[in-house]
C-alpha positions in Angstrom: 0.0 0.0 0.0 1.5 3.7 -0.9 1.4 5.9 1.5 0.8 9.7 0.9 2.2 12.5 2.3 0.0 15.8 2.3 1.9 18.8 3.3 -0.3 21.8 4.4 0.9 25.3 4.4 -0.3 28.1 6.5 0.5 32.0 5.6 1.3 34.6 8.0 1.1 38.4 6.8 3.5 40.6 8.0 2.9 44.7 7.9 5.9 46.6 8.1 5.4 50.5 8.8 6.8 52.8 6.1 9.5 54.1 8.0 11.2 50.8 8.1 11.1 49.8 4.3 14.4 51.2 3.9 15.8 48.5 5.9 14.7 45.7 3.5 15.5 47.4 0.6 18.4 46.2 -1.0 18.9 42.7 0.4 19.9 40.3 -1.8 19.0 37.2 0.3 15.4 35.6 1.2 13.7 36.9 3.4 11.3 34.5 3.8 13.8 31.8 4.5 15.8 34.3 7.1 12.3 34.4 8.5 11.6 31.2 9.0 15.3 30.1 10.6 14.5 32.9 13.0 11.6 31.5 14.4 12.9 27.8 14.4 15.7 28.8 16.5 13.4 31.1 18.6 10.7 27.8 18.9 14.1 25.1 19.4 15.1 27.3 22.0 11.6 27.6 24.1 12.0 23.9 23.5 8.6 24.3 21.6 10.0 22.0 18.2 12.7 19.4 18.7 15.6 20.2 16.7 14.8 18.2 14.3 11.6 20.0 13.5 13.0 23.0 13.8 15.5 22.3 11.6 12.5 20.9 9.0 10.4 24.2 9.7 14.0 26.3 8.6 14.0 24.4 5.4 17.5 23.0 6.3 18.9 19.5 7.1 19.8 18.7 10.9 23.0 19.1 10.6 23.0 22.0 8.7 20.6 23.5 11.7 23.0 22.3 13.9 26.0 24.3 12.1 23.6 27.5 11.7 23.1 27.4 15.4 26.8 27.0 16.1 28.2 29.8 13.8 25.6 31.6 15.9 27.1 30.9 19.0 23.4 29.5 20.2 23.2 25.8 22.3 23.0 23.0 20.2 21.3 21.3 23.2 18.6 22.6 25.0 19.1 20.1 27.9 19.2 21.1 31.4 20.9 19.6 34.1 17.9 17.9 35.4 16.8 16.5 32.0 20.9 15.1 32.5 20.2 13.9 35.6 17.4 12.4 35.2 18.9 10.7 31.5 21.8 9.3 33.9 19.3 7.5 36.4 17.5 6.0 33.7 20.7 4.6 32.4 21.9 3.6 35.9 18.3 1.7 35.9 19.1 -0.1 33.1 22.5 -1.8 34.1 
């Protein structure tokens, strides 16, 4: 049996007041994309999306999530030291 995959999109519509235009004018890169890395990291970091669907909602492989948040000095884990501490009973439990 195939299986399909249906991807659905949702659009967000941002205003930008007049006085700002000027900053966007001019820049060679996407700004859509820029946006949506942004937000990623932003929802990765309120541990809201793992970071592998953060990386997925930035349009960008794990690993090259992983090197975006590096070159910009941001945690490529988001694990406290109880989430460590609990990880290390767990393990202890096991053996």
């Amino acid at each position: 049996m195939n299986s399909v995959q249906i991807n659905q999109t949702s659009n967000v519509v941002v205003s930008i007041p007049q006085e700002f235009a000027s900053v966007f004018s001019g820049i060679h890169t996407d700004l859509q994309s820029e946006i949506k890395q942004y937000l990623a990291v932003k929802f990765y970091l309120q541990s809201r999306l793992t970071i592998g669907k953060a990386a997925e909602f930035a349009g960008l492989t794990r690993n090259r999530f992983e090197l975006y948040l590096a070159d910009n000095k941001l945690p490529i884990s988001c694990l406290n030291f109880a989430d460590i501490e609990s990880d290390l009973k767990n393990l202890d439990a096991v053996d």
